[in-house]
Every structure is written in C-alpha cells, then in structure tokens.
C-alpha positions as CSV (number, residue, x, y, z in Angstrom):
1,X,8.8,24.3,-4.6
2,X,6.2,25.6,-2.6
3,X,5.2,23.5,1.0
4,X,1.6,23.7,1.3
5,X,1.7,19.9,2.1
6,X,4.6,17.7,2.9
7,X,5.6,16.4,0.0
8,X,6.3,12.6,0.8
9,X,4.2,11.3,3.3
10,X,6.8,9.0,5.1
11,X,10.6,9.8,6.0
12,X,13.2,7.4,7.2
13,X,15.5,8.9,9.9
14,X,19.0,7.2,9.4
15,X,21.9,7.1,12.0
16,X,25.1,6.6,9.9
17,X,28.6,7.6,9.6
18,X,29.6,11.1,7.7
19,X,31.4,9.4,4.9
20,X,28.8,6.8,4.2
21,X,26.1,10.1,4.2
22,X,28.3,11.6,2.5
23,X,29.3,9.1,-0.3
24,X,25.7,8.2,-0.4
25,X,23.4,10.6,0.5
26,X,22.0,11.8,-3.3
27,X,21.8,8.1,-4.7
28,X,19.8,7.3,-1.8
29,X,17.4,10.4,-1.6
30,X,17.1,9.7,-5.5
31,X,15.8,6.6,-4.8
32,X,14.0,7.1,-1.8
33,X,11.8,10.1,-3.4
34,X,11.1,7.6,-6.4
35,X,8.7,5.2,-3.2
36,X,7.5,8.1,-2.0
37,X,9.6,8.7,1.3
38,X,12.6,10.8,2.2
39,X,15.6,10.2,4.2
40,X,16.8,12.5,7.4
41,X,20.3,12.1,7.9
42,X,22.3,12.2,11.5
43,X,25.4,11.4,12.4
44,X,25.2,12.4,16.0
45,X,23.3,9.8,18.5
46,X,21.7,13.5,20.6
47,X,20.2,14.8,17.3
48,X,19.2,11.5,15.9
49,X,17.2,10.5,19.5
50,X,15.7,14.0,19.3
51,X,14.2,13.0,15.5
52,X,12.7,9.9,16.8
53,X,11.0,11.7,19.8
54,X,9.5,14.5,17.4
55,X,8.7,12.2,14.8
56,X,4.7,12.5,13.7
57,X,4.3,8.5,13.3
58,X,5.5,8.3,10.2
59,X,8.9,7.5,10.0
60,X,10.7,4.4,9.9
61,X,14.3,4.8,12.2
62,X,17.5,3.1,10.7
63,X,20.8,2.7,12.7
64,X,23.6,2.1,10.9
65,X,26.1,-0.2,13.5
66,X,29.2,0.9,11.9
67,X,28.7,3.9,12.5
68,X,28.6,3.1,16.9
69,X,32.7,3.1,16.1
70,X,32.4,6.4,14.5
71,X,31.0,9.0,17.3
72,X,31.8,9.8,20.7
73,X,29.5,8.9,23.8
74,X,28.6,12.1,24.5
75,X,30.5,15.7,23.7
76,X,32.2,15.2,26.8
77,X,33.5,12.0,26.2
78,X,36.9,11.6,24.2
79,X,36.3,7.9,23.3
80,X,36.0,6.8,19.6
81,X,33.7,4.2,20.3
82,X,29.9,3.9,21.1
83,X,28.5,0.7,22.9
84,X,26.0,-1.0,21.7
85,X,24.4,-1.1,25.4
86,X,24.5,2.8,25.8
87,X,23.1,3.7,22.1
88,X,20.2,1.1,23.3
89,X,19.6,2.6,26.6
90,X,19.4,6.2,24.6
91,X,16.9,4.9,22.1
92,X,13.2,5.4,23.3
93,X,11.7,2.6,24.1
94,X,8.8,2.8,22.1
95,X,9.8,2.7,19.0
96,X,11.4,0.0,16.8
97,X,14.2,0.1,15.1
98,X,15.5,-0.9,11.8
99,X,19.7,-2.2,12.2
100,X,22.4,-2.2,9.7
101,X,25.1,-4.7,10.6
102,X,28.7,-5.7,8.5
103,X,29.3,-9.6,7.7
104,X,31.2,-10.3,10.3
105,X,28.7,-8.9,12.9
106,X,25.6,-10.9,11.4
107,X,27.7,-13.8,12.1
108,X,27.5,-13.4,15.5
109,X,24.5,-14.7,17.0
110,X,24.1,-13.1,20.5
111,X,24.5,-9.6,18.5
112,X,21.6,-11.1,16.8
113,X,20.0,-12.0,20.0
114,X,20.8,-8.7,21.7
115,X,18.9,-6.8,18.1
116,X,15.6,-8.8,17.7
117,X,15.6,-8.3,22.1
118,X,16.0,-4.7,22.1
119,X,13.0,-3.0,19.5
120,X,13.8,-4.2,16.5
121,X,11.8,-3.8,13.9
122,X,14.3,-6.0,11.1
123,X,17.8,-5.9,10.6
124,X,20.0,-6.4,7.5
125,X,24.1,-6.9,6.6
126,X,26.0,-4.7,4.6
127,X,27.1,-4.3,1.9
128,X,23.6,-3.7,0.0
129,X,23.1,-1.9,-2.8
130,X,21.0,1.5,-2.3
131,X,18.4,0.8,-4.2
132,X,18.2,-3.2,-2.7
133,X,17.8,-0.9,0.8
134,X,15.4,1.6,-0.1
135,X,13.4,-1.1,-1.5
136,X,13.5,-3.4,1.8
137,X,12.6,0.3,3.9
138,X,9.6,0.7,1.7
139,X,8.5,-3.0,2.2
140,X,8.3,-2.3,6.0
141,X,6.4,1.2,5.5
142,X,3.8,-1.0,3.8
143,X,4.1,-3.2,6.8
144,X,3.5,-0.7,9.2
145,X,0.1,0.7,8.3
146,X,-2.9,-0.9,9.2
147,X,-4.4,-1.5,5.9
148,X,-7.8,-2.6,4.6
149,X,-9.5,-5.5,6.0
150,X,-9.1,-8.5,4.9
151,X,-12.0,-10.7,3.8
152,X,-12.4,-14.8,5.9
153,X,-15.0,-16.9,3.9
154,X,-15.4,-20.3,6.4
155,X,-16.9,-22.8,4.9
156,X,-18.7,-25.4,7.8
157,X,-20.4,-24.9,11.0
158,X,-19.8,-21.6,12.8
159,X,-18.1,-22.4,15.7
160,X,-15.0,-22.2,17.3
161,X,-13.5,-18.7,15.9
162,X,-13.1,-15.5,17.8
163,X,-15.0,-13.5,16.0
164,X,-14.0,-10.4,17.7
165,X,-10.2,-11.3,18.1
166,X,-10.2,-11.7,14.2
167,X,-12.3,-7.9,13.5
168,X,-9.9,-6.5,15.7
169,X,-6.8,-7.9,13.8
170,X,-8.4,-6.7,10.6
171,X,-10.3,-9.7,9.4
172,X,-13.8,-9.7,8.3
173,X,-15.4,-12.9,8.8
174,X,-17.8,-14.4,6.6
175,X,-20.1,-17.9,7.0
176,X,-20.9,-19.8,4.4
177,X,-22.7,-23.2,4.9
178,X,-22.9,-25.0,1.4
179,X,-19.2,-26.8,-0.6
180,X,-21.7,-26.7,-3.9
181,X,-22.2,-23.0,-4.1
182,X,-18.7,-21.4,-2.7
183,X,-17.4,-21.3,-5.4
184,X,-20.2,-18.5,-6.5
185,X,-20.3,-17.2,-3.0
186,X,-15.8,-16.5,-3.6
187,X,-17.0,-14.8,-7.0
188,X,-19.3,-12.1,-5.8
189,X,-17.4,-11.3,-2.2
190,X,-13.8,-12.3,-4.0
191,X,-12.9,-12.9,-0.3
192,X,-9.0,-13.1,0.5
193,X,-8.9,-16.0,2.5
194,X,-11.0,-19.3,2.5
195,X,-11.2,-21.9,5.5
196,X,-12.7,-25.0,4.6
197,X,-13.9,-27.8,7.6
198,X,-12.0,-31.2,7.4
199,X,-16.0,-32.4,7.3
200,X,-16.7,-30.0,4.6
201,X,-13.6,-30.9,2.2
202,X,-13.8,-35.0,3.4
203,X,-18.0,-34.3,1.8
204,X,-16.8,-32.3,-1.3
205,X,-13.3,-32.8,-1.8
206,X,-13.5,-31.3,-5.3
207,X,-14.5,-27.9,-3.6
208,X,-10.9,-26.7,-3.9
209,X,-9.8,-27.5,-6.8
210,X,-13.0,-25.9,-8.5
211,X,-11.7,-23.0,-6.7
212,X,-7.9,-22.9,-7.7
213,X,-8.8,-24.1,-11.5
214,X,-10.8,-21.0,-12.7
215,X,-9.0,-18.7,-14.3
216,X,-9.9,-15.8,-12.7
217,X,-9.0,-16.8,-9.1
218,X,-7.3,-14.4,-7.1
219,X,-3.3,-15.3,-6.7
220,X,-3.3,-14.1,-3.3
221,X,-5.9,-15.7,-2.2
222,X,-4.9,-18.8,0.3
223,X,-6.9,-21.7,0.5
224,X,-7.1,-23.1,4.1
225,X,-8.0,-26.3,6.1
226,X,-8.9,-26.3,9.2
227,X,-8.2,-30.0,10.9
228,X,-10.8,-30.9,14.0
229,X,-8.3,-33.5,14.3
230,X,-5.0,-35.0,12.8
231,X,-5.5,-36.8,9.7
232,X,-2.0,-37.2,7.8
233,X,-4.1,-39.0,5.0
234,X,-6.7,-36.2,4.5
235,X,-4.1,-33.1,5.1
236,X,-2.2,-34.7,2.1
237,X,-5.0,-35.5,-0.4
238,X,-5.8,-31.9,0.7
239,X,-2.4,-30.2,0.0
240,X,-2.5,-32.1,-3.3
241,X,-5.7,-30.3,-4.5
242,X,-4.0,-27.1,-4.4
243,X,-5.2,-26.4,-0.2
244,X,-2.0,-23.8,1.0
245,X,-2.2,-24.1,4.2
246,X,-3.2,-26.6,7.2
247,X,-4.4,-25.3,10.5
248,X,-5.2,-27.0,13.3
249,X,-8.6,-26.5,15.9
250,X,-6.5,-27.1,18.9
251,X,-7.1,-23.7,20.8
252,X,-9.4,-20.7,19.4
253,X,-6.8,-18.2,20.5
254,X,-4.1,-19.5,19.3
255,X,-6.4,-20.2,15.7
256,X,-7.1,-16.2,15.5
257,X,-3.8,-15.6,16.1
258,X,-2.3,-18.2,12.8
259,X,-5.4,-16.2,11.0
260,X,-4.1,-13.1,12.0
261,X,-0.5,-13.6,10.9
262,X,-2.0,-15.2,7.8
263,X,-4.0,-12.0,7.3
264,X,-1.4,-9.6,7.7
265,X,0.9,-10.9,4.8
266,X,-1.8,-10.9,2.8
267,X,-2.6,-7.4,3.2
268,X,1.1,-6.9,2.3
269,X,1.4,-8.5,-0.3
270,X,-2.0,-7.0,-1.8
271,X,-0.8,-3.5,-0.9
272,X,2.7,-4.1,-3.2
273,X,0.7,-6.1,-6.3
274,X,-1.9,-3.4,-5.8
275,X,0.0,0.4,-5.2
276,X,1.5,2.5,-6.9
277,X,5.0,2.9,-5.3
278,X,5.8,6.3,-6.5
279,X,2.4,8.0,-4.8
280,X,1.1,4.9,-2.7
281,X,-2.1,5.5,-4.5
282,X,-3.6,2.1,-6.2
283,X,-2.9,1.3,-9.4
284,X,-4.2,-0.6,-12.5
285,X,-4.8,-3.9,-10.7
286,X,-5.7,-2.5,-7.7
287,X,-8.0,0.3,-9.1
288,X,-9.8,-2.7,-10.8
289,X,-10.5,-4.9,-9.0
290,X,-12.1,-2.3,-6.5
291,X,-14.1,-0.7,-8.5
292,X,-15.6,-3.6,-9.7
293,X,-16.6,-4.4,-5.8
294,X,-18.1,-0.9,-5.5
295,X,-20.5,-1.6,-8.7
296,X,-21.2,-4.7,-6.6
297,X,-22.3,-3.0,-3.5
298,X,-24.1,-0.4,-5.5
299,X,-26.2,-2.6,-7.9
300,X,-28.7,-4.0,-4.9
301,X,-29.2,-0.3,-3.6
302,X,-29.0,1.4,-7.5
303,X,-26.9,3.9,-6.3
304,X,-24.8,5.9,-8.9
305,X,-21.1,6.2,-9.4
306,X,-19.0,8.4,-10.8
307,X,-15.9,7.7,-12.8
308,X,-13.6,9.9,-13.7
309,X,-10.3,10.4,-15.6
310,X,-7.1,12.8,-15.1
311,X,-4.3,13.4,-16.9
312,X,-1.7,16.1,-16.6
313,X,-1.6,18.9,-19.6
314,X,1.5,18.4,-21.6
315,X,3.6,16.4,-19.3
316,X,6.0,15.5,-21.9
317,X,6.6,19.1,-21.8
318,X,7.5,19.6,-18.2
319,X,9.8,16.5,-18.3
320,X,11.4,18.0,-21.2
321,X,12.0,21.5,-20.3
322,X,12.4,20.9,-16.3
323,X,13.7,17.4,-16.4
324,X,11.7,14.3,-14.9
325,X,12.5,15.4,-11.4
326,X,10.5,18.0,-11.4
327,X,7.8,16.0,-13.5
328,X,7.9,13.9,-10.6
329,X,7.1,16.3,-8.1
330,X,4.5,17.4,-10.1
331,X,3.3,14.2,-10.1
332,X,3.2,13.8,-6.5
333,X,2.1,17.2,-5.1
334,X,-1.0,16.0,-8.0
335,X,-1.8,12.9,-5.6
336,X,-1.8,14.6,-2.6
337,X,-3.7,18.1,-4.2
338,X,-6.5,14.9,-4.9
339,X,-6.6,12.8,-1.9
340,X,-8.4,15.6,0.4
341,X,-11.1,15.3,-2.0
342,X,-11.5,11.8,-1.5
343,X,-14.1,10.1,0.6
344,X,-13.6,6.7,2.5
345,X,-15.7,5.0,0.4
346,X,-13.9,6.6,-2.7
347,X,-10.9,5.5,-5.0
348,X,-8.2,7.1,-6.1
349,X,-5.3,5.6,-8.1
350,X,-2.1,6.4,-10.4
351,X,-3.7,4.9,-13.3
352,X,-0.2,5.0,-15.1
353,X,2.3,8.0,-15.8
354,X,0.8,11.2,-15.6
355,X,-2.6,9.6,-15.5
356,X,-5.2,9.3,-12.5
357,X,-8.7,7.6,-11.8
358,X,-11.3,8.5,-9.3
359,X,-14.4,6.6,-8.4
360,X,-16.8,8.5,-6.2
361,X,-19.2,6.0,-4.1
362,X,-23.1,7.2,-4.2
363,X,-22.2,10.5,-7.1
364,X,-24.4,11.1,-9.5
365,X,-22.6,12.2,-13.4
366,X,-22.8,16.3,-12.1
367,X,-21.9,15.9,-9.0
368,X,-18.9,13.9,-10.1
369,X,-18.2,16.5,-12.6
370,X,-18.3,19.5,-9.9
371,X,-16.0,17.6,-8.1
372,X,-13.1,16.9,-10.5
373,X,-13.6,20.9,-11.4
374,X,-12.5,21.9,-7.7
375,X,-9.8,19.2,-7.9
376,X,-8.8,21.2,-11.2
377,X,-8.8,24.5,-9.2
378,X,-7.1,23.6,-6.6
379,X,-4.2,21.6,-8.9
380,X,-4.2,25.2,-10.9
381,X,-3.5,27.5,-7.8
382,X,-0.5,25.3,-7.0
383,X,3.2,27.2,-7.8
384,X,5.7,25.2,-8.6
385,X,9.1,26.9,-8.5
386,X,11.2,25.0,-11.2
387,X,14.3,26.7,-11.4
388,X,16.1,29.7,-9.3
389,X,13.3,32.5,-8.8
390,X,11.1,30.7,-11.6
391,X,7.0,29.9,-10.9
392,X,5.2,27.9,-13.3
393,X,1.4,26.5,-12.4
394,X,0.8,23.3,-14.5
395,X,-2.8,21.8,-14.8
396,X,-5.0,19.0,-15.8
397,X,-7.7,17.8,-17.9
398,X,-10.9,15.0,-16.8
399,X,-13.4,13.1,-18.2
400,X,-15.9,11.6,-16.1
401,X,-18.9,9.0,-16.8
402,X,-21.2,7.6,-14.4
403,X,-22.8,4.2,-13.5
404,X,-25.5,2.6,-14.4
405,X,-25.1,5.0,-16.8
406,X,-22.8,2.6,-17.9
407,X,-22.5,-0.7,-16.4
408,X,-19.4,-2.4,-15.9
409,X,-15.5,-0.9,-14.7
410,X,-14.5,-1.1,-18.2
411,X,-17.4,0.3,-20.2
412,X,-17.1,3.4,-17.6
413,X,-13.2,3.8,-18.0
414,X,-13.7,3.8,-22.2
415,X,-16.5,6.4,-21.9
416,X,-14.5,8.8,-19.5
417,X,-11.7,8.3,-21.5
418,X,-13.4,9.6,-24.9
419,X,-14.6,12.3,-22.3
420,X,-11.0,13.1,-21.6
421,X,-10.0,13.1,-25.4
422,X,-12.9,15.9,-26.1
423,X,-11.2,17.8,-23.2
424,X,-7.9,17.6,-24.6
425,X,-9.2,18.8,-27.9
426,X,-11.3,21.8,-26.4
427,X,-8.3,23.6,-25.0
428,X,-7.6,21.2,-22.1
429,X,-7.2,22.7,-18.5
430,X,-10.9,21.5,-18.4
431,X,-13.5,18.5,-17.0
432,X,-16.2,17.3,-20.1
433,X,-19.0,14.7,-18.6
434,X,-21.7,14.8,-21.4
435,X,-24.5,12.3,-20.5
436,X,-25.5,9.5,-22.4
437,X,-28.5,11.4,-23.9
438,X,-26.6,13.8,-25.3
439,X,-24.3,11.3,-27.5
440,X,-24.6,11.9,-31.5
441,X,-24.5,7.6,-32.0
C-alpha cells in the first residue's frame, strides 16, 4: 500500500520477550490495527530506549517485566537477568510507561510502589487476553490527548472558582444566576457538568431532579453540589435527588483541581461513547449531538452549513474480492485522505461502515459541494496495492444539503442522503447537491 500518510495515527512500542512476540505478534497487530494504532516490537532494552527517544508524541511505551529475565544487561554482559533498577535508570525520564507484571509480582506491593514511583503511566497482570490489552492501550491513547473542552454551568453567586486554573485544565465555565430557568439554560448549552450552590439547591431543591427526570438528559452529564459548609442533612436529601457528586468550598485550588479531575473523565468517557474506534473520527452519537450545537451557534448569526454524505463505491466488492483487511485500510487511508480538508470548526465522523458525514461551519450549499469534489479527487488519486505487484484506485460518492436550507440535523442528513442515492444512480464516483429550488415536489 502506498505511504503518502502514516496509516495509523498512534503506535505502541512494546518491550517483550521473543517467544511471547513471537506467539503473539499477528493476533495483536490484528487487533491493534482494528483501534487504529500499531504495535513496534523490541526485544532488546538499546533498540527499545532508542524508539522511545525518536518517538513523534504519539506513542504509548509498554514493558513487558517478564521479559527483564529474558535479555542480557548490555552485549557485553553474560548475565540472563535484567534489574528492574538498571532498565529504569535506562528509560528516559520523560516519558511514562505502561508495565506488564505476572500474578505473583502484582502481589508484591513495593514492586507496586517502585512502578507507580518511577513514570508509570498504568500497569496490569498477566495473563490478559490480547484483545482485553489492546483494548486497555486504546483507553489510555484516549486519555492522553487533550480533548475538547468541557462545558461548567454554576448555578449561584460567582465567586470562589479559578476561572483561569479551570480554562487551562480544559473547562469552560459558565454563570448562571436563576434554579427556575437552568433547566432551559442545560438545554440550549447542553453543558457537561453542573455545580449547584448549597443556597441555591436548599431555595429550589427540585432543581435537580427536573434535571435528571427529562428524558433527553445527557448520561454523562454529572450533577454537582458544592457545600459552603458541612451539612450531612442537606448532602443526603441532595444525593437522593439524583446530585452525583458532593464537593466541598474549603480551598479554591484545591476546588479547580476536584473540577479538573472531574473534567477529565468526562472527556474520556465522551470520547469512547462518542468515537469511532476504528478511525477515531466521531460517530453517530457523537456526530449528532455536535451538529445539533453548530445549528445552535449558527441560527443567532444565520450563517449556512453544509452537510454532506460519503460512502465508498462498491465496498461490498473490495471486501469480497481483497478480503476485509484491505477494506479496512481503505477505510482508514479514506479518514485520513478527509481530515486535511477539515476546518476546526468542522465535523467529520464514521457515520457507520463505509459511510462518512461532514459538516462544514459557515459553507454555503456550493461551496460545500466544491469541497466534497476535491475530497473525491484526492480519495481517486490514491493507489492501493492489493495484492503482489497489483494497483487498484477505489472512490466515493456524496450528497450534500445545506442549512437553513433545511433546518434541523436530521432534516439535513435525509436530504443529503436522497442526494447520495441520485449519485449512486448517475454512475457514482460523483458529488449531487441540487438546491431546494430545483426539487420536482
């Protein structure tokens, strides 16, 4: 295949022993390429260090203890054994470290103590299943990126937060003054977290339950108190009302900080409900639920959107002739041909299978339909080599349709999807956007 682009965008570099690479090396690249990451594997502490040092940021380093009984210090060394202290002193020190342990050494709690000490990132015992690992590695790529903001509503007077400690962890914070109305003020913003006054919920204490009881409330969302005081009484009425979480106003620092942490498993648990694992592109839930924000933010301006549809020509047929490898890498080399093309206020998801969405922010119908045609050209110039000395190029076909055009998520998606359809049925390897003037209704 040809290397334009790397073609996963993370890599885990794993220090292990030659039998276990060797007994387990294809299982776990099949798996790995499946989230979207690959696997380097060392068995030599010299050439593992030197992948860590010229590592681009992206990679996630896994030592496999086992393996410390395995090598030799150093080629000049005859010993069979490794210690632990000399691998650690060759690891640089500003990474973190991801450590593979048997039974019997997760039972002993100074190697424990010595791990969590020494850069690490997590640990876990063996035996796991290849799969149960790969899963756990992609958890902590998720964990290690940034991610989007998350969204603070506080409910009560506006004092006591850092508001610049919480925007540099991530958090956006947001006032609000009135119990009666948050629950309208959650609707339009759809804010992540909400931290309610002990005054507040003592005024309105039915504030959070009309928040938990509609049907449409966010899952992830936590609910918070925020005690002036302790109040055993109140923090429990609270808890029963469906409040997750107490916090305390003790210290402002230490307050940002519980936000913060609060904040950041949040994100993470947004980012696996919400992306595709395959591509790390969002997917249904998450294309959804941000498009309907961007027609939110456009409405007060009337600024247009466009909305458009993908789909891969006759995947069935790749997967069937090449096998569902290959459909897979024509999958991903897809997301990546696509995400250049993608502004920051744009969305992109893996809609399902071989079928993508893009929203462009402040794009009129045409200019959303020029765009998706250079995505097409550049997909089409792509040579996939898939089999010994044999090139095939594989294309796609779009739809797109615009808002206000049309005016919700869903009436844009239906419309762009008929769009798609007429594609399809024209000769596909093409992108149809006929304005709403020109339908026969």
């Amino acid at each position: 295949m040809t290397r334009e682009a790397p073609l996963y965008k993370n890599q885990a570099i794993l220090l292990s022993h030659n039998f276990f690479i060797k007994d387990n090396r294809a299982e776990l690249l099949l798996y790995a390429h499946k989230y979207d990451f690959d696997i380097l594997f060392f068995s030599e502490v010299r050439d593992f260090v030197s992948a860590v040092e010229n590592d681009q940021g992206n990679g996630l380093f896994v030592i496999d203890l086992d393996a410390l009984h395995n090598m030799q210090a150093d080629m000049q060394d005859s010993r069979k054994t490794l210690m632990l202290s000399e691998l650690l002193q060759r690891l640089p020190g500003e990474h973190s470290y991801v450590y593979l342990q048997s039974i019997r050494q997760g039972g002993r709690f100074l190697l424990q103590q010595r791990l969590v000490d020494s850069n690490c990132l997590a640990y876990a015992e063996k035996p796991i299943a290849n799969d149960v690992l790969v899963d756990k590695l992609f958890n902590l790529f998720v964990q290690k990126k940034r991610g989007d903001l998350v969204r603070l509503m506080y409910l009560g007077a506006p004092v006591g937060l850092d508001e610049q400690a919480l925007l540099q962890g991530r958090v956006e914070l947001i006032y609000h003054t009135d119990a009666q109305t948050l629950h309208l003020r959650v609707k339009e913003l759809q804010p992540d977290m909400v931290l309610i006054t002990d005054a507040e919920y003592e005024s309105t204490e039915a504030v959070v339950r009309v928040l938990k009881k509609n049907i449409e409330a966010d899952p992830v969302r936590e609910v918070m108190l925020l005690q002036h005081r302790i109040d055993a009484a109140l923090a429990r009425r609270a808890l029963a009302s469906g409040v997750d979480e107490i916090v305390m106003m003790s210290d402002p620092d230490l307050l940002a900080v519980q936000l913060i942490n609060r904040a950041n498993k949040i994100r993470v648990n947004k980012d696996l409900i919400s992306k595709d694992r395959a591509t790390g592109l969002l997917n249904k839930i998450g294309l959804q639920k941000k498009a309907q924000e961007l027609i939110r933010q456009a409405a007060p301006d009337k600024l247009s959107l466009a909305f458009g549809i993908i789909d891969i020509d006759k995947f069935k047929t790749i997967n069937d002739t090449w096998g569902h490898y290959v459909g897979d890498i024509v999958i991903k080399r897809l997301s990546l041909t696509l995400a250049p093309f993608i502004g920051e206020a744009d969305l992109l998801s893996r809609f399902g299978g071989e079928e993508f969405v893009v929203v462009f922010w402040d794009c009129t119908l045409e200019q959303g339909w020029r765009k998706l045609d250079a995505m097409r050209l550049a997909f089409g110039a792509i040579a996939f080599e898939v089999g010994p000395g044999e090139v095939r190029h594989f294309s796609f076909s779009g739809g797109v349709a615009a808002y206000p055009e049309y005016k919700s998520e869903n009436e844009m998606f239906l419309r762009a999807d008929a769009m798609l359809y007429e594609a399809k049925q024209g000769g596909r390897n093409q992108i149809r956007a006929e304005p709403p003037a020109a339908r026969q209704d």
